[in-house]
C-alpha positions in Angstrom: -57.2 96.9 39.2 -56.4 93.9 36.9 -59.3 91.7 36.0 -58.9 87.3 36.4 -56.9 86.4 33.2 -56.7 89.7 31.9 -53.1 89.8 30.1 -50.8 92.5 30.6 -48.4 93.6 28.7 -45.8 95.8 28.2 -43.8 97.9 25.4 -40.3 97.5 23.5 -39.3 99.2 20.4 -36.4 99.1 17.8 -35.8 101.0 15.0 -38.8 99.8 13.3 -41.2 100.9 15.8 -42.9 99.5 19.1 -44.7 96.4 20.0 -47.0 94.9 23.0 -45.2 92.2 24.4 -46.8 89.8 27.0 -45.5 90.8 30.4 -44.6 87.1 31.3 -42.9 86.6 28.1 -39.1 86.0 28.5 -38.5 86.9 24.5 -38.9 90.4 23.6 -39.6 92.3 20.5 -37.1 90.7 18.1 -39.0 87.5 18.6 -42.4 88.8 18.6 -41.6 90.1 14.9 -40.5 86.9 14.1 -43.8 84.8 15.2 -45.6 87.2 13.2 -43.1 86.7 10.5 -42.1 83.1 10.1 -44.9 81.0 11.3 -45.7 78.5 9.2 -44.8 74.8 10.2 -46.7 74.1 13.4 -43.2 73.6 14.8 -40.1 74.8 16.9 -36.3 75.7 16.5 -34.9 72.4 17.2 -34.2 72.4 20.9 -30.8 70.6 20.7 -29.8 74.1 18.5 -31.2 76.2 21.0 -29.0 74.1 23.9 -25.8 75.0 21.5 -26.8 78.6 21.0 -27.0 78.7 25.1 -23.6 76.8 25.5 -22.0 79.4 23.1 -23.6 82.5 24.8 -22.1 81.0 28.5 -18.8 80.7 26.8 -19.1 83.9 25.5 -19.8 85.7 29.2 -17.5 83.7 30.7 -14.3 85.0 28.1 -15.5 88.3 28.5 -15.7 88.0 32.5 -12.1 86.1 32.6 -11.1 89.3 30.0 -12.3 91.8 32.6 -14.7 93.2 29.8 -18.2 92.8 30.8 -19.5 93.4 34.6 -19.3 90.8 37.3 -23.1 91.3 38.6 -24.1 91.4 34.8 -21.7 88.6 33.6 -22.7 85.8 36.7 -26.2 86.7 36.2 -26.4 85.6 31.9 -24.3 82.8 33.3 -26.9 81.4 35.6 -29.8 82.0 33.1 -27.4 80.0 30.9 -27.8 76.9 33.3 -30.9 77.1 33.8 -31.9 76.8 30.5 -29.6 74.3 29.6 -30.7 72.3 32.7 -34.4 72.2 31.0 -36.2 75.8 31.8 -37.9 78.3 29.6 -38.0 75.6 26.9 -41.8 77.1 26.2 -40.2 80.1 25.6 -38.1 79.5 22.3 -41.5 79.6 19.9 -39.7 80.1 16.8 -40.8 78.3 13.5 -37.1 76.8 12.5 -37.7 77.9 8.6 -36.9 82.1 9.0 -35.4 84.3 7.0 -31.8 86.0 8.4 -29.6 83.2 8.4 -30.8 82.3 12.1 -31.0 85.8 13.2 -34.3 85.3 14.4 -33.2 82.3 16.7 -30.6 83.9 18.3 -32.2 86.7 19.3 -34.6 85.0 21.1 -32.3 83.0 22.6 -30.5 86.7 23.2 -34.0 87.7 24.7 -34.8 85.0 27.0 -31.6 84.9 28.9 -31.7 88.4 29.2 -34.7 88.9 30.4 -33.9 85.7 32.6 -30.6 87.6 34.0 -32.8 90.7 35.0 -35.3 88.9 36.7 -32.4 87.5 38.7 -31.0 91.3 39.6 -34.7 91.8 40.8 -35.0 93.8 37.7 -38.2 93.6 35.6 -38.3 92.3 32.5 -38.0 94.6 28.8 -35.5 96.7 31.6 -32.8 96.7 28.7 -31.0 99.7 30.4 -29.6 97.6 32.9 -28.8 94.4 30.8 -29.0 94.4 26.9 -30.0 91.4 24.4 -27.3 92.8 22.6 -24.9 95.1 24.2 -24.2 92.3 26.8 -25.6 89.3 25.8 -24.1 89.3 22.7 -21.2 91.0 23.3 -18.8 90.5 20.7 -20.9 88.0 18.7 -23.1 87.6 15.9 -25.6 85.8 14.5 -22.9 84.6 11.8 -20.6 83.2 14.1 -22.5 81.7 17.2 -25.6 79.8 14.7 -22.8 77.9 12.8 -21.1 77.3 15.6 -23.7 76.1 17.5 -25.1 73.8 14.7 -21.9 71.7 15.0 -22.1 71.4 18.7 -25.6 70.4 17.9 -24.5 67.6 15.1 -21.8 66.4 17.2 -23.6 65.7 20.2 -26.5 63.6 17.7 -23.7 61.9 16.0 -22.4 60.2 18.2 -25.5 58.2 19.9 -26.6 57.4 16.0 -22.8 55.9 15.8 -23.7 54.4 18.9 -27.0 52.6 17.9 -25.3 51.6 14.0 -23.5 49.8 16.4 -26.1 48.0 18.3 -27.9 47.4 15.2 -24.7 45.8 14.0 -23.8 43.9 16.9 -27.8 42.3 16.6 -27.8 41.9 13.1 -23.8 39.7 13.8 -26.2 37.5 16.8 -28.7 36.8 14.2 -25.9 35.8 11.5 -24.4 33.4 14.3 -28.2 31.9 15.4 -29.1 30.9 11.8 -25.6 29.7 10.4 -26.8 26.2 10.0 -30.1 26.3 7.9 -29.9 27.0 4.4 -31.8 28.8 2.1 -32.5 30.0 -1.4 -31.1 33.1 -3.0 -32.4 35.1 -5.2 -31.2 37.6 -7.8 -33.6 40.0 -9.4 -36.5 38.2 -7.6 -35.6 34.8 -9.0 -33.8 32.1 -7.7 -30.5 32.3 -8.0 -27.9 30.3 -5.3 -28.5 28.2 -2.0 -26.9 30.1 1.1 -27.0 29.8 4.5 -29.6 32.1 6.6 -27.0 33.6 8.8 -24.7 34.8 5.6 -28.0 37.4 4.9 -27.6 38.6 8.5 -24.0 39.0 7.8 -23.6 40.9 4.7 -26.4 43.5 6.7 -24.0 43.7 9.2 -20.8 44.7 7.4 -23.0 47.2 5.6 -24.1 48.9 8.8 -21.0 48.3 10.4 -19.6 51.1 7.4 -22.0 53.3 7.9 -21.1 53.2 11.5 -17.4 53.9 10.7 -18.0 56.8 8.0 -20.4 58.9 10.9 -18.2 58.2 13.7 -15.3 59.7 11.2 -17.2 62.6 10.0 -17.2 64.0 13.3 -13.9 65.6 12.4 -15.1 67.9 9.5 -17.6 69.4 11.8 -15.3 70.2 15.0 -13.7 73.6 13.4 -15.6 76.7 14.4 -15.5 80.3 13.5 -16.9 81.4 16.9 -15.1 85.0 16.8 -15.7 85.5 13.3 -18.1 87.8 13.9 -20.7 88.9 10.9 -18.4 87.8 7.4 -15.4 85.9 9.2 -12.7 88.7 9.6 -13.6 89.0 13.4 -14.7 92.9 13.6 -15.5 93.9 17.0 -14.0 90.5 18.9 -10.8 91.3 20.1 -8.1 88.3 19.4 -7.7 88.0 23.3 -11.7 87.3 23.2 -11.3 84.8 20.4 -8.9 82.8 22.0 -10.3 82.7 25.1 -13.8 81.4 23.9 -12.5 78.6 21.6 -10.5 77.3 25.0 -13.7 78.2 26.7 -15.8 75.7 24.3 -13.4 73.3 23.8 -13.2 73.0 28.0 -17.4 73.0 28.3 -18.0 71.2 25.4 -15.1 68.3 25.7 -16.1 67.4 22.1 -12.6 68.5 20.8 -13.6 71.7 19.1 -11.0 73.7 17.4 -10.4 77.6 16.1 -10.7 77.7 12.2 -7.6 79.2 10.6 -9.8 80.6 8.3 -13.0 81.7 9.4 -14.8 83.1 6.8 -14.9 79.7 5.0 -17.0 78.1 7.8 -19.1 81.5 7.9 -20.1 81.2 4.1 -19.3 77.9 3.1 -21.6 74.7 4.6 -20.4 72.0 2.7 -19.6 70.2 5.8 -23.1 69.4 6.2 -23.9 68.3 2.8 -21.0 65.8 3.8 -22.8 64.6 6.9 -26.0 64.9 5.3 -24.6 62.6 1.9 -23.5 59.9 4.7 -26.7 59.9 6.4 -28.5 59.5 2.8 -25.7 56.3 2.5 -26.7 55.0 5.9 -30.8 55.3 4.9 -30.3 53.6 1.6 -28.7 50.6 3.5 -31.6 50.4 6.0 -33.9 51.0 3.7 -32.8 48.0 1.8 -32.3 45.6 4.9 -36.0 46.6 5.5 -37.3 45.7 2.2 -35.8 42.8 2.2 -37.0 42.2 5.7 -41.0 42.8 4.5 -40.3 40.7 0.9 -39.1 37.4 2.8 -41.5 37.9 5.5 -44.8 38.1 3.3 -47.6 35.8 3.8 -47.8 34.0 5.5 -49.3 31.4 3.6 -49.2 33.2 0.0 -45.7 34.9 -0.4 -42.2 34.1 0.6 -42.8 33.4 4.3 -39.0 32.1 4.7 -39.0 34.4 7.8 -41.2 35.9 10.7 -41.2 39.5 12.1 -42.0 39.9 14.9 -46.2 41.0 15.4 -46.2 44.6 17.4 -49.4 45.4 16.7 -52.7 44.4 14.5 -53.0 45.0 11.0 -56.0 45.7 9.5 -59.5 47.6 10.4 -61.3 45.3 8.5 -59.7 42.2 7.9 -59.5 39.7 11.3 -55.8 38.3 11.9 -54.1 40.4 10.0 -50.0 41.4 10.9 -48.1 43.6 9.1 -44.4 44.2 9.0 -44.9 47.8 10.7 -41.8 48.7 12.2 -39.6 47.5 8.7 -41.8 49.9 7.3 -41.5 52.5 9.5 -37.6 52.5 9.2 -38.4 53.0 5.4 -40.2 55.9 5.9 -37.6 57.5 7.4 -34.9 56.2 4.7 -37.2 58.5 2.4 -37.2 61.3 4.7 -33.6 61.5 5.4 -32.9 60.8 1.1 -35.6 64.1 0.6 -33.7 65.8 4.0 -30.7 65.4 1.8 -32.3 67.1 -1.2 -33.2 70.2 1.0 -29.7 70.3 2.5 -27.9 70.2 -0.6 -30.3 73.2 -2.4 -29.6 75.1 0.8 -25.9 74.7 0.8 -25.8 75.8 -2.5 -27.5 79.0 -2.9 -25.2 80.9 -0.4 -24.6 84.0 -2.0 -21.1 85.5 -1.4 -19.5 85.8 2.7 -23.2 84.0 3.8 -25.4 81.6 3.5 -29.2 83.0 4.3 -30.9 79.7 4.8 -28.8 78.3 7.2 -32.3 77.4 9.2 -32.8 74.8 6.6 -30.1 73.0 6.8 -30.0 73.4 10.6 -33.8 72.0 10.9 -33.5 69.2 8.5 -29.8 67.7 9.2 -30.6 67.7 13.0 -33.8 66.2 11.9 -32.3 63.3 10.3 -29.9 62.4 13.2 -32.6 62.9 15.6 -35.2 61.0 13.8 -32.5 58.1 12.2 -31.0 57.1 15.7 -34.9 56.3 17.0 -35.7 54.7 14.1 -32.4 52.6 14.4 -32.9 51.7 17.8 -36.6 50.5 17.5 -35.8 48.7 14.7 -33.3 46.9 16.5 -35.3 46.5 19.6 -38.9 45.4 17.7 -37.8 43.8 14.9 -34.5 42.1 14.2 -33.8 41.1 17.8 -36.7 38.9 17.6 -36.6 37.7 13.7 -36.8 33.8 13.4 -36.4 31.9 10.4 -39.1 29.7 9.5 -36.8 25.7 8.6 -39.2 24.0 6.9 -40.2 26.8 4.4 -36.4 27.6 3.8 -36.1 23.7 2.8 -39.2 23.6 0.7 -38.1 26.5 -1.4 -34.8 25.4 -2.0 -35.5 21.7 -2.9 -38.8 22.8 -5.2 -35.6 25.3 -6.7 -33.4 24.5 -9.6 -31.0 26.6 -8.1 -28.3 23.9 -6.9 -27.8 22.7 -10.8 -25.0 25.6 -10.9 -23.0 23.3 -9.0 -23.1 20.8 -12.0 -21.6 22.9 -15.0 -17.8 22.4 -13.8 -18.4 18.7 -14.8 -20.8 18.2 -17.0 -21.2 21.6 -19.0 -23.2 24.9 -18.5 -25.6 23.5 -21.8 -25.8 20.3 -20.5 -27.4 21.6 -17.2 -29.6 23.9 -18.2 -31.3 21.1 -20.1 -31.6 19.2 -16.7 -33.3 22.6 -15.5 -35.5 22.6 -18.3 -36.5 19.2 -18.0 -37.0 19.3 -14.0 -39.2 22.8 -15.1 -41.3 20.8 -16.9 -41.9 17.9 -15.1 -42.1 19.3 -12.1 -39.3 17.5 -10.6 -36.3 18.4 -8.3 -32.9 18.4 -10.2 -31.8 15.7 -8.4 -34.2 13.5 -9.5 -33.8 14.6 -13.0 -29.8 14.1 -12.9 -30.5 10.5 -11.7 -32.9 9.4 -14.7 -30.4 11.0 -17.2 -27.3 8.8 -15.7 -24.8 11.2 -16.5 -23.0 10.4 -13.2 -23.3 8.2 -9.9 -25.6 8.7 -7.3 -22.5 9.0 -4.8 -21.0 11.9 -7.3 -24.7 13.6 -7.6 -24.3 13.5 -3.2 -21.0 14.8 -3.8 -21.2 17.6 -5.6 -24.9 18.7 -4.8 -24.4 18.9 -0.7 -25.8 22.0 0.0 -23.7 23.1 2.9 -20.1 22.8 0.7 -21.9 24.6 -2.6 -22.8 27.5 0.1 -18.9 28.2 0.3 -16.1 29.3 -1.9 -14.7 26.7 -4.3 -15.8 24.0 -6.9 -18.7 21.7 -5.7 -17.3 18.0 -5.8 -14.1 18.8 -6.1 
């Protein structure tokens, strides 16, 4: 007689011994060992892995169904487990802490696990009945851990690449609005924090713009460096138990389920040892953050204020700022975005240690790299999308400070050295300094030229563009 909420449980072994597993439990004893193992991040295999490591598995059963090596009733039931977990089921049951050691063997057999279990459930069979299907005798049939987690982690990339292309293109395509909206009013710029040059507002938009726009253009080509695969490969790359008629038939297998345009590796043990492809994408994610990261500074600096900093722009207010102090906005979501600059530049970091302590035909902390580049393409195309959608869509440029600044600034006497000398005119600076006076003013009292010349050459919408003021 069982009791309300008494659990029940039942046993698997390896060669290590036996454990209790929960009878419910899809995962068996591989997995078990590996929560008692590996827990220590509050956190979960990265489900979009997990979805690659399915994808791979189906592919797998499939080739070995179309080969005639693996049982119809056996094969068709992994399949539809397959589906079902990549159609959103048993997500509660891939508990693994994504930091493990084994390269990823830990994920894979619970992935290995589940679907099993799943499959003998659907041949009425109970669960931990390994007789009839095997985590590893049929599941994995042909694979290992070596092969299928590398494998899957470029599925994985590729299908978060893209959408982070995708919104480096919307953020583009705003920031190019913006650069249109505010072509008209000028503005000061500054070098190293001091004034420096007038400008027009939207040129600031646009120089944001072209440096998103190559950020968007180096991750939409990097896709190419992760489609090779060395599914087949087996446990170092030479393909030991996969027969070639298997390794064929999975690549077209992927490539078909996929459509992401995978190819076979010519040389597989290079993409079972070697991860420098990642460092790649990782180094061009670390190029895309210092750009944002930048944008958003610059974003916070001109916005401050209102009344005692720059306050040439206005984010937009998304939500109050202060516990304590009544009124007060801050520039949340620009800093939010450079948070997660930092966190993709220390992702990086991580990435590149990782990729360089393989040791010989593998690389045992795959899991890192796998948790934190799939991180950073997850957390990066959010962070994008809001910032986008909260902030820049809804910037405007506050006129009347922009003119203030600029005609309080010495900054248009630049356009006065071609004709009357780079000494000459930084006495006029000094003097307007002092005497708190625009340069205008100052060039006017001194007489050193008319007052239609001073119009001339100091109209701030021709010194704003190539060539010599006046001239």
């Amino acid at each position: 007689m069982n009791f309300p909420h008494e659990k029940i449980y039942r046993t698997e072994k390896d060669f290590l011994g036996e454990i209790s597993i929960l009878q419910d439990a899809y995962y068996g004893i591989h997995t078990q060992r590996a929560v008692e193992n590996f827990s220590i991040s509050n956190r979960s295999t990265n489900i979009h892995l997990i979805h690659a490591i399915v994808e791979v598995k189906k592919a797998a059963t499939m080739a070995h169904l179309k080969l005639g090596s693996l049982s119809s009733d056996i094969g068709n039931a992994i399949i539809i487990a397959c589906n079902e977990v990549l159609q959103g089921a048993l997500s509660d049951q891939f508990i693994l802490d994504p930091l493990q050691g084994g390269a990823g063997t830990s994920s894979h057999m619970n992935v290995n696990e589940v679907l099993t279990n799943r499959a003998l459930e659907l041949l009425g069979h109970e669960k931990g009945n390994y007789e009839v299907i095997h985590p590893l005798h049929h599941t994995n049939f042909s694979q290992s851990t070596n092969d299928v987690y590398p494998t899957a982690l470029r599925i994985a990339a590729i299908r978060l690449l893209r959408p982070l292309s995708e919104a480096c293109a919307e953020l583009q395509n705003s920031l190019q609005l913006k650069e249109n909206q505010y072509e008209h009013i000028i503005k000061l710029g500054r070098t190293q924090l001091m004034d420096a040059l007038p400008m027009m507002a939207g040129q600031s938009f646009g120089a944001y713009a072209q440096a998103v726009a190559r950020d968007r253009w180096r991750l939409y080509k990097v896709e190419e460096r992760l489609r090779q695969i060395n599914i087949g490969g087996t446990a170092i790359g030479t393909g030991m138990n996969a027969s070639l008629k298997y390794i064929y038939t999975i690549t077209d297998i992927l490539q078909d389920t996929t459509k992401l345009g995978l190819a076979r590796s010519e040389f597989p043990m290079d993409i079972t040892q070697n991860m420098d492809v990642f460092v790649e994408v990782s180094g061009l994610l670390k190029s895309a953050a210092t750009n944002l990261f930048k944008i958003a500074s610059d974003l916070r600096l001109l916005n401050s204020g209102p009344k005692g900093g720059i306050g040439e722009i206005t984010l937009p207010s998304v939500q109050i700022g202060s516990s304590i102090m009544s009124g007060k906005v801050n520039p949340v979501i620009a800093e939010m975005v450079c948070q997660m600059a930092m966190k993709v530049m220390a992702n990086d970091y991580a990435i590149t240690l990782a990729a360089m302590n393989g040791q010989l035909e593998l690389n045992a902390f795959t899991p890192l790299i796998a948790d934190t580049l799939l991180e950073s393409l997850e957390m990066m195309t959010k962070a994008i999308l809001l910032f986008k959608e909260k902030c820049i869509d809804h910037i405007e440029i506050n006129e009347e400070v922009c003119k203030k600044h600029l005609s309080e600034s010495c900054a248009i006497a630049t356009a006065l050295v071609y004709h009357i000398g780079h000494d000459c005119a930084s006495q006029l600076v000094k003097k307007a300094q002092k005497e708190d006076k625009d340069i205008t003013a100052v060039l006017k009292e001194e007489k050193l030229m008319s007052e239609e010349e001073i119009e001339k050459i100091l109209n701030p919408y021709v010194i704003t563009k190539p060539g010599i003021p006046g001239i």
